[in-house]
C-alpha positions as CSV (number, residue, x, y, z in Angstrom):
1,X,15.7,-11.3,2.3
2,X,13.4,-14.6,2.9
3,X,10.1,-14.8,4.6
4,X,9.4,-18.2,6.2
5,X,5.8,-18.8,7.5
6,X,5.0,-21.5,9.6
7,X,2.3,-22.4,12.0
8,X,0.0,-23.9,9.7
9,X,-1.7,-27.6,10.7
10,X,-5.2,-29.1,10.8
11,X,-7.9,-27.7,13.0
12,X,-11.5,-28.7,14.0
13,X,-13.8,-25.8,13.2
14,X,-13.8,-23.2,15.9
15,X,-9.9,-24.0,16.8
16,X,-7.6,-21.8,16.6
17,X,-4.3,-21.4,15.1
18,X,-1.2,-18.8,14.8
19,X,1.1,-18.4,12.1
20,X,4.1,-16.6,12.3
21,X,6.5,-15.1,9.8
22,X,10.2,-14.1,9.9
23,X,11.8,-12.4,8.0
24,X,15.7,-13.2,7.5
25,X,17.1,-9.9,8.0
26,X,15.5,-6.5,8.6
27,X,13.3,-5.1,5.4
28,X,15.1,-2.4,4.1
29,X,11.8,0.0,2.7
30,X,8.9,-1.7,4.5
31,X,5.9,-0.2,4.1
32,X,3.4,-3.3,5.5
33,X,3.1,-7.2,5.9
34,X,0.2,-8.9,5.5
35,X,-1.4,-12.2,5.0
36,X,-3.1,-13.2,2.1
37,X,-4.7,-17.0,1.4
38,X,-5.2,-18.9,-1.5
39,X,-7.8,-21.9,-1.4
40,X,-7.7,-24.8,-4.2
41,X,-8.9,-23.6,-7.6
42,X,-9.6,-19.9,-6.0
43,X,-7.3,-17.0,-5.8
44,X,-5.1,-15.4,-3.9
45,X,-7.4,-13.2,-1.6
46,X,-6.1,-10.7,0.6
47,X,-6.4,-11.7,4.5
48,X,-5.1,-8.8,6.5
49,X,-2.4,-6.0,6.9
50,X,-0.2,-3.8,9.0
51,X,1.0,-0.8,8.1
52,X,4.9,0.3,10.1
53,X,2.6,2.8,11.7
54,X,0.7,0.1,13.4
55,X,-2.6,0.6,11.0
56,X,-4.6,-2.8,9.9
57,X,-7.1,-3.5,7.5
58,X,-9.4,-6.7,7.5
59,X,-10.8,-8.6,4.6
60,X,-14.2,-8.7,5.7
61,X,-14.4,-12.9,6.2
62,X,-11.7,-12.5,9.2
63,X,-12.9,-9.7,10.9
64,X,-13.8,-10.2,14.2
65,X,-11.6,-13.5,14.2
66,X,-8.2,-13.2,12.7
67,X,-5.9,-10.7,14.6
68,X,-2.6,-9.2,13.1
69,X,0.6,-8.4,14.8
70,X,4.2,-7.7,14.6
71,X,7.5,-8.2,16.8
72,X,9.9,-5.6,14.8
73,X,12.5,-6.8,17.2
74,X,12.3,-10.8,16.2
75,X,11.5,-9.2,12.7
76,X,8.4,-11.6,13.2
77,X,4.8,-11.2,12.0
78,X,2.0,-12.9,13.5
79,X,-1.7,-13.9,12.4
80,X,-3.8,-15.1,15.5
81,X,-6.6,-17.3,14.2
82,X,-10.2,-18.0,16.0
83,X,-12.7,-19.5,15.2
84,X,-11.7,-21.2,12.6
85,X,-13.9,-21.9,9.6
86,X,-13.8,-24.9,7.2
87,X,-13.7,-22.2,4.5
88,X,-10.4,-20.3,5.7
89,X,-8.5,-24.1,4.5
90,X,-6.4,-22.2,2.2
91,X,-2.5,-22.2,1.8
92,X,-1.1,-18.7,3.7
93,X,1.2,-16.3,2.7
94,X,2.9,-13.5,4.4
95,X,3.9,-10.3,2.2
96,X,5.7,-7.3,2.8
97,X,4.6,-4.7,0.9
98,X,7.9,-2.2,0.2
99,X,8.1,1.4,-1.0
100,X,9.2,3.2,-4.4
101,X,10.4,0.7,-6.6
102,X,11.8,-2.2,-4.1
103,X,9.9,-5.4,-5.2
104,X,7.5,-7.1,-3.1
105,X,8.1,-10.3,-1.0
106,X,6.5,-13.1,-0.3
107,X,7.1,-15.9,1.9
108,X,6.8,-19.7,0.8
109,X,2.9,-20.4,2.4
110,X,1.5,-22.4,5.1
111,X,-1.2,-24.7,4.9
112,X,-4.2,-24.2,7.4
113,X,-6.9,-27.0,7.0
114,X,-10.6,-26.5,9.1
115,X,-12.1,-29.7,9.2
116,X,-15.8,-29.6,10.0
């Protein structure tokens, strides 16, 4: 199974931006996906998640701004982006977070840069 995220670009601060990431087949023991970000010479920091049951969890420096969500069909997550900040310029990854002792996967990262 690959995860391709895309979506990323340049953005003036307070733009907005989604990123999207497909899986390439259906996840066999999914438990979430989330995003996580890594900035130069930071890092990896966790972004945000969502459970199968439809449960997410915020890092505190997206709440309010960043929204989560899922098209199981298109096996497709999505991160909706406002109100961008010149410190969310990271590269973003997408995970999915698997049960018992099925490996983790991570997609390939996106670049989102805020300019100010």
């Amino acid at each position: 199974v690959q995860l391709q995220a895309s979506g990323g670009g340049l953005v003036q601060a307070g733009g907005s931006l989604r990123l999207s990431c497909v899986a390439s087949e259906t996840i066999i023991g999914i438990a979430a996906m989330g995003w996580y970000r890594q900035a130069p010479g930071k890092q990896r920091e966790f972004v945000t998640t969502i459970t199968t049951g439809g449960v997410t969890n915020y890092g505190d420096s997206v709440k309010g701004r960043f929204t989560i969500s899922r098209d199981t069909a298109k096996n497709t997550l999505y991160l909706q982006m406002n109100s961008l900040k010149p410190e969310d310029t990271a590269v973003y990854y997408c995970k999915a977070r698997r049960s018992g002792n099925l490996p983790d996967l991570w997609g390939q990262g996106t670049q989102v840069t805020v300019s100010s």
